[in-house]
N, C-alpha and C positions, 0 to 999 in steps of 0.2 A: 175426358182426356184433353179435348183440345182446349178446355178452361185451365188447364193445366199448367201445357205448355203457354198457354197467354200471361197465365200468372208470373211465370216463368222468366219470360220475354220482358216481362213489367218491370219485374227487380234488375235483371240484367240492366237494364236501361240506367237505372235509377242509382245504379253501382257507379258505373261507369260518369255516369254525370258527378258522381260528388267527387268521385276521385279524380276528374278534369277539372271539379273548383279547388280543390286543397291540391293538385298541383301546378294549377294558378297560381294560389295565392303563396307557394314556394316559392314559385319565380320570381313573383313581386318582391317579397321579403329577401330572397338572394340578391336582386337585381339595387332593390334599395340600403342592405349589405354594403352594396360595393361600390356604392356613391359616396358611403359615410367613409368608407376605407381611403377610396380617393379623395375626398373634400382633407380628412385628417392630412394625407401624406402633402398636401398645397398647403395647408397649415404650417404644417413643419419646413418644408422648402422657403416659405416666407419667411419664419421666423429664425431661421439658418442666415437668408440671406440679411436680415435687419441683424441679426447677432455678428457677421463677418464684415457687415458696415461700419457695426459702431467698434468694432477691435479695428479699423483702419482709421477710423476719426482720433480712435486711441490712442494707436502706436503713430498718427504725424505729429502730434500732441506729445509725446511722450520727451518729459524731463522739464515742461512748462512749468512756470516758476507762479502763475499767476489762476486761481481757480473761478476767479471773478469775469474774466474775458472772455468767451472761448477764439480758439486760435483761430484764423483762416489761409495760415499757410504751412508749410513745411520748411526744412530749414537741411543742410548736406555741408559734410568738412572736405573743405578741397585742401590738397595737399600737394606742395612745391619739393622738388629734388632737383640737387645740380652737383653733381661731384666731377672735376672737370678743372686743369688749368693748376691745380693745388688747391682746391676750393672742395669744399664738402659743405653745404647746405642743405638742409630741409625747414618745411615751415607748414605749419596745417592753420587754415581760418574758415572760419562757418561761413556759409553764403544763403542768402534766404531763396525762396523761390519767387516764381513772377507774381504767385497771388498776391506777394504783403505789399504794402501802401509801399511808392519813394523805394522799391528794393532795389534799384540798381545803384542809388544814390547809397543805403544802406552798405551792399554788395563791395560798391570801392574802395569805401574808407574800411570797413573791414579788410580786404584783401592789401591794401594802401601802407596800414598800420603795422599788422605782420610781415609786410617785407621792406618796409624801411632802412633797417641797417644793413639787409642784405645785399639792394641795390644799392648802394653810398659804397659797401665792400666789392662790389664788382664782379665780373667774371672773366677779365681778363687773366693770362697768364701773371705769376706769380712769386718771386724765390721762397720768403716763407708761406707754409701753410695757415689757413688762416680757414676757418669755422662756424659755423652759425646756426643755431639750432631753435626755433622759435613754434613754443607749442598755446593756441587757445583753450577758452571756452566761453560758451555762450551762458553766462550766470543768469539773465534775467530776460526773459522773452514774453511779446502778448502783441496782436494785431497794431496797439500803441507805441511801445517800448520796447529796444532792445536794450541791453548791457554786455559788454565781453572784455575779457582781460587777454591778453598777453604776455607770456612769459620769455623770455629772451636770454641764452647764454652765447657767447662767441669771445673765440680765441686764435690769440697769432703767434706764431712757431718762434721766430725771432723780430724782436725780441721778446720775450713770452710775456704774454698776457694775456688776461683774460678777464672778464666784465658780464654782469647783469644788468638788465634793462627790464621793466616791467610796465606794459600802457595800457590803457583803457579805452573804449569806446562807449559812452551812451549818445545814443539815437532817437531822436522821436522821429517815428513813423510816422505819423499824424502830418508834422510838417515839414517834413521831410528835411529836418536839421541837425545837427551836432551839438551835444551836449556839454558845457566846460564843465568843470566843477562849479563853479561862482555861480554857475545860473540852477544849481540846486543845493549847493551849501552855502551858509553865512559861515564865513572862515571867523575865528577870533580867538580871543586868548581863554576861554569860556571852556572853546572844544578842546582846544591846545591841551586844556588840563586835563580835559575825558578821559585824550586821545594818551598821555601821559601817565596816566592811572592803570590804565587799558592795557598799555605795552608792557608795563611791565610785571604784568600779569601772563603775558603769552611768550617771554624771551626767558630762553633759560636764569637759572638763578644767579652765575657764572657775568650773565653778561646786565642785570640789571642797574650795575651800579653804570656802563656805558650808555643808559638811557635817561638821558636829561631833559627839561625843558629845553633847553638849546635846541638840543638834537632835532627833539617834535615839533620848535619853531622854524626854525632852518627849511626842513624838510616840507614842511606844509605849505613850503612857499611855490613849489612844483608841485605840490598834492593831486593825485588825480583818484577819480572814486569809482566802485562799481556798485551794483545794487544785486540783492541775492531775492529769496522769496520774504525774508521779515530782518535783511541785515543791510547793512551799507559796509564796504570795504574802505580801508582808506590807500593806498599805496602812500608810503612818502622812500623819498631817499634819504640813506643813515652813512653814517662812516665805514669803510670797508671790516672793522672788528665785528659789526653788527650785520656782515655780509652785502653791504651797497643798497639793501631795500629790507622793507621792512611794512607787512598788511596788516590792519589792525581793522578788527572788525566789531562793530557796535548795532546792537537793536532797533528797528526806527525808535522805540519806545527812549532811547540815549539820545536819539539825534533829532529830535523833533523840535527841541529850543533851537535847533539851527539849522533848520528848511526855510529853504528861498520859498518865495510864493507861487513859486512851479506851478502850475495846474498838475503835473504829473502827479506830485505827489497826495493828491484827493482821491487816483484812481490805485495808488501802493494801500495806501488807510482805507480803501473798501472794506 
């Protein structure tokens, strides 16, 4: 009997021990479970916070004309109202932020440019009313280069009229200077004829026969340019039948017989 119960005693023992190693070895395999659970869930919060990085790198970036540079700053359209006196104006012009190279130098001629004929128009009182509406954009941007154009309408009540203006700004960032035309186009009778070809291809049918050499001679002699991602703009001024201006826009691949020796234009042809 009492071999019995010894026997007894012995399994009990021997029960009890294995079922404390197998729920040991539970604990380990749950406890190790839920490190892999957490280590995943830091995976994904890392890779959460690198995916909402690079959509903010994206969108200060966004509308950049240039895939060769990356950007290092961002760029905001301030916007001018003054209605006041018999005066209604407004004017929107981009303004860079403090990261880009020269941006306060960039900053005034931009803001400078946009409200030119609005200050020369004034804000004192008035008898006729008188108008001025001047809307941007920023065509060509990179930590080197900017480009933006200007579009300009204003009008006076008595005695009525009304007019377009359209100007440009290029900028190098780099040096913090102002771009003419002349120091990235060779003006000549070469383009003249491109530019000639060109227009009247893009002005209704109605008005091609008012599109002369003259006109695109004339006009080119105030010529101012913008640059887009693979275009050059030309602004010139035309006779008012042809609406006072007139953009003609050609490929670098057009205008490369008549690139100045710009260093700019080595970093457009990347």
């Amino acid at each position: 009997m009492k071999k019995v119960v010894a026997i007894i005693c012995t399994l009990s023992i021997i029960v009890s021990l294995a079922a404390c190693g197998n729920q040991s070895k539970q604990t380990e395999s749950s406890a190790s479970s839920r490190t892999e659970i957490s280590s995943g869930s830091s995976s994904q919060e890392s890779s959460s916070a690198s995916s909402t990085q690079s959509q903010q790198v994206t969108s200060s970036a966004s509308g950049s004309t240039s895939s060769k540079t990356a950007l290092d700053y961002r760029h905001k359209t301030e916007k001018y109202v003054y209605q006041q006196n018999n005066k209604d104006y407004s004017a929107n012009y981009p303004q860079l932020s403090p990261e880009a190279p020269n941006y306060q130098k960039a900053n005034d001629l931009l803001k400078s440019t946009a409200m030119q004929t609005i200050q020369s128009m004034g804000t004192t009182q008035t008898a006729a009313k008188m108008t001025a509406q001047v809307k941007s954009k920023l065509t060509n941007y990179d930590n080197r280069f900017i480009s933006a154009t200007f579009e300009e309408t204003t009008s006076v009540s008595a005695p009525a009229k009304s007019s377009k203006a359209f100007r440009t700004v290029n900028f190098d960032l780099k040096k913090g200077t102002a771009l003419k035309t002349a120091d990235l186009i060779v003006q000549n009778d070469a383009l003249n004829s491109v530019l000639l070809a060109e227009a009247k291809k893009q002005v209704d049918s109605k008005l091609k026969a008012s599109v002369t050499a003259a006109v695109i001679k004339k006009g080119m002699q105030s010529c101012s340019v913008y640059f887009e991602k693979a275009k050059v703009g030309f602004s010139i001024k035309v006779p008012s039948t042809l609406d006072d201006h007139m953009e003609i826009e050609l490929s670098f691949e057009d205008v490369k017989p008549f690139m100045s020796k710009s260093e700019l234009w080595s970093d457009f042809n990347k």
